[in-house]
N, C-alpha and C positions, 0 to 999 in steps of 0.2 A: 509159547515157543517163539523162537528167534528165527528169523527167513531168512535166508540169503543173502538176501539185497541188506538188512541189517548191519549180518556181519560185516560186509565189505563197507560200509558208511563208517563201524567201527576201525578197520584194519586203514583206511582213509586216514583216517581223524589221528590215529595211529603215526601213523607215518610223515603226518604234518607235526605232529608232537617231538616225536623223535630228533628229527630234521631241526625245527626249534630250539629244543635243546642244547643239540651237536653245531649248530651256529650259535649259539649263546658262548657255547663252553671257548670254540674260538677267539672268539672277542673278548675275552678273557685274559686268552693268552696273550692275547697281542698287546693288549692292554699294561701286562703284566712286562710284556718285553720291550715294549716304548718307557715306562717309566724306570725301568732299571737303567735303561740306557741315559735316560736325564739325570737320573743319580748319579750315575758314574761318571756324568757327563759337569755335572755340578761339583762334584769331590774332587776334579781333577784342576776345576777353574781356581776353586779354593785354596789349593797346593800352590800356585802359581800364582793367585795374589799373594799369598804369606813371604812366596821367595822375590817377587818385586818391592813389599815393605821391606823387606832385611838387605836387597838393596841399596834402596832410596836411606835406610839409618845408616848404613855404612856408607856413602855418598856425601851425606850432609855432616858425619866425623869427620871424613878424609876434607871435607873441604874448610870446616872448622879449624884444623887440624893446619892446613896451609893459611889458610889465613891471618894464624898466630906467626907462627913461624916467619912469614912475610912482613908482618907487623915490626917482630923482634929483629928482623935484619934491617927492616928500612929506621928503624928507633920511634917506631910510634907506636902508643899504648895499647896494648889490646883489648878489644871491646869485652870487656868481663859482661854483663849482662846479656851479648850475642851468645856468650860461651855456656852460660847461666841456663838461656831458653831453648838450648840445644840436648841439656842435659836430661830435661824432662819427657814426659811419656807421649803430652800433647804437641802435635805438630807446630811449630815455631813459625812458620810461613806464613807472609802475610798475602797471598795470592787470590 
């Protein structure tokens, strides 16, 4: 038979377990709610450099773009090969 003093060592032990537990489960959550927020927090940066490249190619047209033009008024030739490496996917910049 089980005395007393037993049980309550059990209902102890108990209650540290519990307790254990119910802060594990916590840190979980929080866990769970820190990294969605860098998700969200990372998806959003992503948006915002895509809409800075589609900038920077519409930038480097419009300035291609005057550059001819400027060319053709003043009567000198325009750089066909600037106009060449403008057209392609890889950055043209020699920076």
């Amino acid at each position: 038979m089980t005395t007393p003093a037993d049980a309550i060592s059990l209902l102890e032990l108990g209650f540290a377990a519990a307790g254990t537990l119910a802060g594990g489960f916590f840190i979980v959550l929080l866990l769970k709610y820190i990294l969605e927020s860098v998700t969200g927090q990372a998806t959003t940066l992503h948006s915002m450099i895509a809409q800075l490249e589609n900038r920077v190619k519409t930038m480097n047209n419009d300035v291609i773009r005057i550059d001819t033009l400027i060319s053709g008024v003043v009567g000198i030739k325009p750089d066909l090969q600037r106009i060449a490496r403008a057209d392609g996917k890889n950055d043209a910049r020699k920076d």
